[in-house]
PAKEMAR-433879 format. One record per residue: x, y, z of N, C-alpha, C in turn; residue in one letter. Coordinates in steps of 0.2 Angstrom, whole numbers, plus 5000, padded with zeros to 4 digits. Each point is the difference from the previous one (the first is absolute). Layout:
# residues N
XYZXYZXYZA;...
# end
This chain:
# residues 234
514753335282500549994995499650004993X;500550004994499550014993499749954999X;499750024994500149944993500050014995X;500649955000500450004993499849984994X;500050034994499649944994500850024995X;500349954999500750014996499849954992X;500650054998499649994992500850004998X;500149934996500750024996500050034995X;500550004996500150024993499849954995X;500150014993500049984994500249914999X;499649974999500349925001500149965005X;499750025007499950005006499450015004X;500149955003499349955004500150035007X;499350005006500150005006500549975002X;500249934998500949985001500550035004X;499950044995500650055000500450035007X;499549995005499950075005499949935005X;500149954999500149955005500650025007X;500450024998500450005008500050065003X;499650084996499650035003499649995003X;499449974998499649995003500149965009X;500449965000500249975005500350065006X;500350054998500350065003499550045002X;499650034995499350045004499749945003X;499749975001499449985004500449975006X;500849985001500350005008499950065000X;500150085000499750065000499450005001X;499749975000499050005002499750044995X;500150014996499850024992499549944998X;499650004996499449984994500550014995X;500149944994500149994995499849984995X;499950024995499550004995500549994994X;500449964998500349994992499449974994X;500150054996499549984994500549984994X;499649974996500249984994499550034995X;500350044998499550064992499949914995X;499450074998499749934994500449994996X;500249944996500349974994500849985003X;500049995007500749995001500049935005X;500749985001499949935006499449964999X;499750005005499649955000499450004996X;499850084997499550024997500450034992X;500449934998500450024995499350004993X;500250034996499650014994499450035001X;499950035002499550045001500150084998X;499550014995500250024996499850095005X;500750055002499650065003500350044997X;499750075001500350074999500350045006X;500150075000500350025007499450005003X;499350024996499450035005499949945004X;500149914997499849965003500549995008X;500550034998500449995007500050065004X;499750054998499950035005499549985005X;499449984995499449965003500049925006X;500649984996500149945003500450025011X;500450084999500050015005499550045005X;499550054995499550025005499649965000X;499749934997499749935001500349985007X;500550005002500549955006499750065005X;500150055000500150045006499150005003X;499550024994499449985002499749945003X;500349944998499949925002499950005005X;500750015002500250005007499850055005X;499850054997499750065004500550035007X;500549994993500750045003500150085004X;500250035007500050065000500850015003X;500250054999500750035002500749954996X;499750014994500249974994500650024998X;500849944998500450044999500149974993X;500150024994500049994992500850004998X;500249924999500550014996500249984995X;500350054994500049974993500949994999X;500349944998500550014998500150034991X;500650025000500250014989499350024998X;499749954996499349994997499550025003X;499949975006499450025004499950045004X;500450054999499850085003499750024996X;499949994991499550044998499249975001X;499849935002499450015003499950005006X;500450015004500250015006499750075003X;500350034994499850065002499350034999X;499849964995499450044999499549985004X;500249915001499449975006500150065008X;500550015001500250055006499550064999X;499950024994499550065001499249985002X;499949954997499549974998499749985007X;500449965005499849995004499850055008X;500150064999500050055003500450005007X;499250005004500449995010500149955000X;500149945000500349935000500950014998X;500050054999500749994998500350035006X;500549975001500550045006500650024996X;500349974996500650034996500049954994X;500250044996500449954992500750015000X;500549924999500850005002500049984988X;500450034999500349984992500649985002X;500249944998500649965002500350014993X;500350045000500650014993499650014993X;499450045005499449954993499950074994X;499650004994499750034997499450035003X;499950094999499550025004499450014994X;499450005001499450024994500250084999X;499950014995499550084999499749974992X;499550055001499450004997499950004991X;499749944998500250004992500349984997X;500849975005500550004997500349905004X;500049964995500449945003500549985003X;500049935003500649985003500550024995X;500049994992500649994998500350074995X;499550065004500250054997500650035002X;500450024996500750055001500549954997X;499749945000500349944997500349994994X;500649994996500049974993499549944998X;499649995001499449955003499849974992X;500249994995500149974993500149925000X;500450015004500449915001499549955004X;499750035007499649975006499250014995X;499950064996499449994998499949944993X;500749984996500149964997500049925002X;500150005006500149945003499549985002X;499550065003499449975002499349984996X;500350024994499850004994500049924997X;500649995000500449935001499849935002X;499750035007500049955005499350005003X;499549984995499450015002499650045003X;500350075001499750075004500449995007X;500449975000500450005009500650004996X;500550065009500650004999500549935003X;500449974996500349955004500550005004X;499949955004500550025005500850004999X;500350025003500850025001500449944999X;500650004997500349945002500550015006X;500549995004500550005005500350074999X;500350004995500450074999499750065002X;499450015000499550055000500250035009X;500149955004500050035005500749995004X;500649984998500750045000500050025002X;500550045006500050055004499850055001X;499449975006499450025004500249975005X;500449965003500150005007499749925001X;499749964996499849954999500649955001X;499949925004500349964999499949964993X;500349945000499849974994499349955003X;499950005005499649965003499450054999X;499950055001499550075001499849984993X;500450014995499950034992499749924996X;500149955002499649944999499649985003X;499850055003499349995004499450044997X;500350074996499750064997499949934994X;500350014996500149974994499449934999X;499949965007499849934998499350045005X;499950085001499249985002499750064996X;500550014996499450084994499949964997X;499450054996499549974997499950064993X;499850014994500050044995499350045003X;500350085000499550045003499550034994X;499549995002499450044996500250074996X;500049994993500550074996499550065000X;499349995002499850054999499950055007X;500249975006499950035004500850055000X;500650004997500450044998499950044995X;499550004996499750024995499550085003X;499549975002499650035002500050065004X;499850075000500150085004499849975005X;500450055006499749995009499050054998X;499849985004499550065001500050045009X;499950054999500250045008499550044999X;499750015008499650075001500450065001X;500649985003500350065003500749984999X;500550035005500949994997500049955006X;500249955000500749945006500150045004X;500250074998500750035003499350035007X;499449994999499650005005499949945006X;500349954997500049955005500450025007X;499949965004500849985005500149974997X;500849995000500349964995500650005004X;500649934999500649974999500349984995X;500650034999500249974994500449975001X;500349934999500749965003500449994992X;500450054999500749994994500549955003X;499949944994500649955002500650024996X;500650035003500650034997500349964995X;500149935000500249944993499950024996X;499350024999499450024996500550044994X;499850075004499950074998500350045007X;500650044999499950025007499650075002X;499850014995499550064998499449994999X;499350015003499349974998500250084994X;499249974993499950024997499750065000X;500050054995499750074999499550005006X;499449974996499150015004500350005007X;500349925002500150015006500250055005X;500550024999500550075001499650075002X;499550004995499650065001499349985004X;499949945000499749965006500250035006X;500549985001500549985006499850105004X;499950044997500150064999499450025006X;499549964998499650005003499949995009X;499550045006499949985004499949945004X;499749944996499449965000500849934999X;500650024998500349954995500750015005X;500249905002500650025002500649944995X;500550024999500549954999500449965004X;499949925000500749965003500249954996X;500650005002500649984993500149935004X;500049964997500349915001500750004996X;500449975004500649984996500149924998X;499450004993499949924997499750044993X;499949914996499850024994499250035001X;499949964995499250024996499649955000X;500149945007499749965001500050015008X;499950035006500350005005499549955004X;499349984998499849955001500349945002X;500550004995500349915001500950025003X;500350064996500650035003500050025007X;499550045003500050045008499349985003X;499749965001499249975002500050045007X;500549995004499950025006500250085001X;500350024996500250084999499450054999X;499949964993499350044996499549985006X;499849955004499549995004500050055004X;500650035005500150035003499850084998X;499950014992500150054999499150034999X;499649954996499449995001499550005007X;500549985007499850005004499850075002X;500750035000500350075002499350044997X;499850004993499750024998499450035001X;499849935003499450005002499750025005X;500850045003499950015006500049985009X;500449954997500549965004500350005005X;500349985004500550035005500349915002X;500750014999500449945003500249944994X;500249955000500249974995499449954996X;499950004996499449984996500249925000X;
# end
């Protein structure tokens, strides 16, 4: 079986990925949820992207992890992505859970009207602050699910939204999974698309929001399994 090191998005802690985790490891998986620096439990701490990149090829070293499966959800695909280059044969796949993909030079918040988030984080000490309720509206969340997001985010470090991916080479070189939650966008983005184009790159589509962590825990577990190569219910 793999090992997993799951990484969530923007204002989200290892937490997050608590009733996944309990799905792969019945599955006989290794579980590895991180919390990037300046977030959850490692709140205020002051990072950029390169330091979360680091903070994931840090995890993978520590543990002298091999047949590594990398998941970045939204936000943490882009260092998601690059720690996946970075870590070479230790990788068995990178899954982006609805997520944002790196390319090279260019930010999380690029293609963005990104004026408002770069004023805000301007605002608020160099961190983005978190969401209130309304923010996660239909995405397939209960009200139980979206008071859960709400009372465990934390204001995410503004410079790692700020700062260029750096890459040796294209994603579109990885093995890759992309999971599009339809709520969302029922259409992953341009990059994506011409990703997807590729060999190496497959598409599966969840019918949930943009949190499927806390919306489909046993879905998305299922789909991660698959991924990694799995055979049978995860």
């Amino acid at each position: 079986m793999s090992e997993f090191v799951l990484v969530a998005g923007a204002r989200l802690g290892a937490w997050a990925w608590d009733e996944v985790v309990v799905e792969l490891r019945a599955a006989g998986h290794e579980v590895h949820p991180l919390t990037l620096s300046g977030l959850a439990e490692r709140r205020g701490e002051p990072a950029g992207q390169q330091t979360h990149v680091r903070d994931i090829v840090e995890e993978v070293e520590r543990l002298d992890l091999r047949d590594v499966v990398l998941v970045g959800h939204s936000y943490a695909g882009i260092p998601v992505g690059q720690a996946a280059e970075q870590i070479g044969e230790r990788l068995r796949r990178v899954v982006f859970v609805d997520a944002s993909v790196p390319a090279d030079g260019k930010s999380f918040l690029w293609g963005w009207d990104s004026a408002g988030v770069e004023a805000s984080i301007a605002e608020n000490g160099g961190f983005w602050p978190t969401a209130s309720a309304a923010h996660f509206s239909g995405q397939g969340l209960s009200d139980e699910q979206i008071a859960r997001i709400v009372s465990g985010s934390t204001p995410h470090p503004g410079a790692s939204l700020t700062e260029p991916a750096v890459l040796r080479g294209s994603v579109g070189d990885l093995p890759a999974t992309y999971i599009k939650c339809l709520l969302d966008d029922p259409e992953p983005s341009e990059d994506v698309v011409e990703l997807l184009k590729g060999e190496r790159w497959e598409l599966v589509e969840l019918d949930t929001g943009h949190w499927p962590m806390f919306s489909r825990p046993r879905e998305l577990a299922a789909v991660l399994h698959r991924a990694a190569g799995g055979v049978g219910p995860a």
